[in-house]
C-alpha positions as CSV (number, residue, x, y, z in Angstrom):
1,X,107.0,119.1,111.2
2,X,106.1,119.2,107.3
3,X,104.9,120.4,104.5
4,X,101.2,120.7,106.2
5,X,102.2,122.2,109.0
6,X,103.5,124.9,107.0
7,X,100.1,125.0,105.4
8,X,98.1,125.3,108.9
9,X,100.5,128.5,110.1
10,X,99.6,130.6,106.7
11,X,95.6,130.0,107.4
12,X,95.7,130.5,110.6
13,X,97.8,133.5,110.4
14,X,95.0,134.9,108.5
15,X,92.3,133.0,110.1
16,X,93.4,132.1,113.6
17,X,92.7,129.1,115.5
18,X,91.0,127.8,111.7
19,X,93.3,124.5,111.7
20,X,94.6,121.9,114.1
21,X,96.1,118.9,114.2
22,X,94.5,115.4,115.7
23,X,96.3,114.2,118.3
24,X,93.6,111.0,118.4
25,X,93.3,110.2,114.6
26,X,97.0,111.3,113.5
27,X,98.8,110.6,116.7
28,X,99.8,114.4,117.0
29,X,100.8,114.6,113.2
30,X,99.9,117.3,110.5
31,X,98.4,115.4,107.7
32,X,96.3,117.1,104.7
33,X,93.7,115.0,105.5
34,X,93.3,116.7,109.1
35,X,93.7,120.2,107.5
36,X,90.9,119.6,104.6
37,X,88.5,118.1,107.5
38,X,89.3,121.7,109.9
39,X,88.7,123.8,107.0
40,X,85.5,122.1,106.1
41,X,84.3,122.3,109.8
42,X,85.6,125.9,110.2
43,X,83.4,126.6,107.2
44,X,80.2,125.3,108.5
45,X,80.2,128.1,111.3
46,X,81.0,130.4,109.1
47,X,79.0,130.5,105.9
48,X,80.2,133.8,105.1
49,X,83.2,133.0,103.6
50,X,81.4,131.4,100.7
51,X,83.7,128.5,100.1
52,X,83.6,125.7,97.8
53,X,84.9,122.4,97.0
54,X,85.9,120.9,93.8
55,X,88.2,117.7,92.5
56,X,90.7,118.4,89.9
57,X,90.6,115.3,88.1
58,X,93.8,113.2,86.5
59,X,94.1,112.8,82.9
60,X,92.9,109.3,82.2
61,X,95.7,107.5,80.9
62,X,98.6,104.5,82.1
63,X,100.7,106.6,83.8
64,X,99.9,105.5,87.5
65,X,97.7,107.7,89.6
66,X,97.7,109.1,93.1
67,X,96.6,107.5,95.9
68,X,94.0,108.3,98.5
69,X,95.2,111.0,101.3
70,X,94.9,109.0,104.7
71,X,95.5,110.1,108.4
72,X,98.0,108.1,110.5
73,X,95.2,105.7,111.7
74,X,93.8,105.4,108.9
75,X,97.1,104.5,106.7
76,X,98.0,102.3,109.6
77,X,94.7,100.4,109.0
78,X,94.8,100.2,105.9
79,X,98.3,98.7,105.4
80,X,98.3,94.9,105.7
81,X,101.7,94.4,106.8
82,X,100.8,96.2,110.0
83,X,97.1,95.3,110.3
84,X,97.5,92.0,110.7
85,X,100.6,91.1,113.0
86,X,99.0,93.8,115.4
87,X,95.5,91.9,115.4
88,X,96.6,88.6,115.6
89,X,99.2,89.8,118.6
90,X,97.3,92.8,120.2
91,X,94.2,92.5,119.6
92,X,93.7,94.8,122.3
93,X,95.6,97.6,120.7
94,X,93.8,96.9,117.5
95,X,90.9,97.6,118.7
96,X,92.0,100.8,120.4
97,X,93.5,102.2,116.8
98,X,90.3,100.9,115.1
99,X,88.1,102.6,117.9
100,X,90.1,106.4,117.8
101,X,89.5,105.8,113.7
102,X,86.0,105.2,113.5
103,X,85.7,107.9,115.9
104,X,87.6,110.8,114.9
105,X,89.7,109.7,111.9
106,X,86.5,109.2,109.0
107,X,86.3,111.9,106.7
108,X,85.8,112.2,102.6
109,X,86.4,115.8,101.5
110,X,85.1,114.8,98.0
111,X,81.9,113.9,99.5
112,X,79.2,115.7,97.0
113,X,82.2,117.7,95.6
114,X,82.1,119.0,92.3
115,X,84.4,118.0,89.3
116,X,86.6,120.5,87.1
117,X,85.6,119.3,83.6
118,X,87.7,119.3,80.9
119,X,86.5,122.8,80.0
120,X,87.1,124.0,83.2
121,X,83.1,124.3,84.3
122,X,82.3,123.0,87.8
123,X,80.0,119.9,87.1
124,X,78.5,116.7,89.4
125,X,80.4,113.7,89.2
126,X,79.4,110.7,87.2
127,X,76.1,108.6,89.3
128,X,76.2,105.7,90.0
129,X,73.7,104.7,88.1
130,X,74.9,106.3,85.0
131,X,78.0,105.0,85.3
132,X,76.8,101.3,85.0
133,X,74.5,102.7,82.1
134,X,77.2,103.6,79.6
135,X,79.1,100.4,81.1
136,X,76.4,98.8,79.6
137,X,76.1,100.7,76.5
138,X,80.1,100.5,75.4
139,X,80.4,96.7,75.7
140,X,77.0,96.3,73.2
141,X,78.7,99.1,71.0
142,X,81.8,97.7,71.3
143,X,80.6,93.6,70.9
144,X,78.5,95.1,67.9
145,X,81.6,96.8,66.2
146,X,83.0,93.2,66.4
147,X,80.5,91.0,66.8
148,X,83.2,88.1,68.0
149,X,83.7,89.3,71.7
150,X,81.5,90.7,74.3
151,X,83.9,92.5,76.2
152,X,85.5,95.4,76.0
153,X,88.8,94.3,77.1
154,X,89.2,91.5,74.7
155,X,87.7,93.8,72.1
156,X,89.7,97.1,72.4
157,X,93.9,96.2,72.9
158,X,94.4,99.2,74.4
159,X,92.3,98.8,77.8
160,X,94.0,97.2,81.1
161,X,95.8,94.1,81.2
162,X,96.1,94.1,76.8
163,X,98.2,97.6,77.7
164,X,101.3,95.6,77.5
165,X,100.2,93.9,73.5
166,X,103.4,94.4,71.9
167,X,102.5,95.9,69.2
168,X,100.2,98.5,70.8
169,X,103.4,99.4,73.4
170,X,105.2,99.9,70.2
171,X,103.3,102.3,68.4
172,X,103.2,104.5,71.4
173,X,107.0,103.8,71.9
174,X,107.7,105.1,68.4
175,X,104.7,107.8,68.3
176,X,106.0,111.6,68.3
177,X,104.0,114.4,69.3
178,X,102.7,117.6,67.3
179,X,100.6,119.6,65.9
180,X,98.0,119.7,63.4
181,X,97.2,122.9,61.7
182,X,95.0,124.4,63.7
183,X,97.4,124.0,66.7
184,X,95.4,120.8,68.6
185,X,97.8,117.9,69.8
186,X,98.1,114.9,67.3
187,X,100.6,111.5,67.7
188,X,102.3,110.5,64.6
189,X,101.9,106.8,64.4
190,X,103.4,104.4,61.8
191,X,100.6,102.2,61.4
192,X,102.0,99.4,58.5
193,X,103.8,101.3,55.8
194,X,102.1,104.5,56.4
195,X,102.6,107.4,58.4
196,X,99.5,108.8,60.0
197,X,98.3,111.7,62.7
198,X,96.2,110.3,65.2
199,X,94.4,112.9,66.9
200,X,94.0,112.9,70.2
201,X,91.9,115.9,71.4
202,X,88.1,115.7,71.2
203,X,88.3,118.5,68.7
204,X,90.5,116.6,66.4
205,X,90.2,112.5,67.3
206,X,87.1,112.1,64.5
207,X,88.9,114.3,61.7
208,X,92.1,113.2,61.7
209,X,93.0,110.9,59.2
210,X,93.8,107.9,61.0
211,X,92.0,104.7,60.9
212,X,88.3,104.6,62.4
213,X,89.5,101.5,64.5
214,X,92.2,104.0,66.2
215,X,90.1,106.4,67.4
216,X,87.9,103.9,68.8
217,X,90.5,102.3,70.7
218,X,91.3,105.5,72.2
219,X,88.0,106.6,73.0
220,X,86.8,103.5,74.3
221,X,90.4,103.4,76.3
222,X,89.5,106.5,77.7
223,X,85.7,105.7,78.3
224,X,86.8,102.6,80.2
225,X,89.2,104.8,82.4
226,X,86.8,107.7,83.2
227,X,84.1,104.5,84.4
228,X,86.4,103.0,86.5
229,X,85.0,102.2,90.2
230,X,86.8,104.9,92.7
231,X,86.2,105.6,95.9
232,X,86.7,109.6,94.9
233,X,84.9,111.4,91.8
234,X,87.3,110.6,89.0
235,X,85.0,112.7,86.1
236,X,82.6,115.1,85.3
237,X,79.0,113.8,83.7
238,X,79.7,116.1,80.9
239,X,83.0,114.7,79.8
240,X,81.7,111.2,79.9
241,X,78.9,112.0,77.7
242,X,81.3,114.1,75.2
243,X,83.2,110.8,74.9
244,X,80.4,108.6,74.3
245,X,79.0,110.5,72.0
246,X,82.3,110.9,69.8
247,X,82.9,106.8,70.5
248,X,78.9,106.5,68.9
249,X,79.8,109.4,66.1
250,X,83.2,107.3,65.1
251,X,80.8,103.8,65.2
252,X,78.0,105.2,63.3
253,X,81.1,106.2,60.4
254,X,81.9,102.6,60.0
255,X,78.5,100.7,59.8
């Protein structure tokens, strides 16, 4: 017993015989995954209850993110240290476990799910296609800004592997936190010999009087993060366009 099976007594206290537990997929087991997948087909016969669906997105950033919820099957699967001793030994029993998955253990509950934007509206998730469109768009803005490199990860220091550049690391290491005036979250860097407020809300990132070339490091930092393939929605449409345009706002300053 766990935390999920604590979960699926409360609802079906109040809604009995609402969730159940997999004895194909999950071997028996309560997982989340199950729950989400009972709710969602206990919802379908009755539309009544006017249920909805949404993902509550992390704040991009490098501190490392949660993974995927799997089933048993499914984690068993997808763990290579187990995946492949079984199929190169039983191949048999592979195929059984990959069978009982692909029958009862596929299920996405962020399928067509809304995304909680950073104003706290209920908005699609980014396309496809629109994601690779503003892919597009920040490496020409960002090759244009410096016309020396075409991509955005040799051009911008603070994106993926050029997160561990020294110098960056230490500026964050030696950034504290506060406030600006109006109550909106700055970092106090010391970049050189000064000491500047780098603002790091959308409200505050373009007014704040730290380099131009900070702020676009940010924004296209975060840009880069919120564009990120994922197999679930990771942001709203609306928050990737407010960060575009604030990227385009800062780059149109400088030239």
């Amino acid at each position: 017993r766990n935390c999920a099976d604590f979960a699926r007594g409360i609802m079906n206290f109040y809604y009995p015989h609402t969730l159940h537990r997999s004895f194909v997929a999950d071997l028996g087991i309560t997982t989340p995954k199950q729950l989400a997948r009972t709710l969602v087909r206990f919802d379908k016969h009755h539309p009544d209850l006017e249920s909805s669906r949404f993902v509550i997105p992390q704040v991009p950033g490098n501190v490392p993110r949660s993974t995927p919820v799997y089933g048993v099957l499914e984690s068993f699967l997808k763990s290579k240290k187990y995946l492949v001793p079984l199929a190169v030994f039983h191949p048999l029993i592979m195929g059984g476990v990959a069978v009982a998955y692909l029958s009862t253990g596929r299920f996405d509950p962020a399928k067509q799910a809304l995304v909680l934007d950073s104003s706290n509206r209920l908005r699609p998730a980014i396309a496809k296609t629109q994601r690779q469109t503003y892919e597009e768009q920040l490496n020409q803005l960002m090759a244009r800004l410096d016309p020396g490199s075409g991509t955005i990860a040799e051009n911008v220091p603070f994106l993926g592997e050029r997160l561990k550049d020294r110098k960056w690391k230490r500026l964050q290491d030696e950034a504290e936190p506060s406030m600006d005036s109006s109550g909106r979250p700055v970092l106090e860097m010391q970049v050189g010999e000064q000491l500047v407020d780098v603002g790091v809300s959308r409200d505050n990132i373009l007014t704040s009087p730290a380099p131009s070339a900070l702020a676009q490091e940010i924004l296209a930092s975060r840009l880069h993060d919120e564009l990120r393939r994922s197999a679930a929605p990771r942001t709203a449409d609306t928050d990737v366009e407010d960060d575009w345009n604030l990227l385009r706002q800062s780059a149109e300053g400088v030239n």
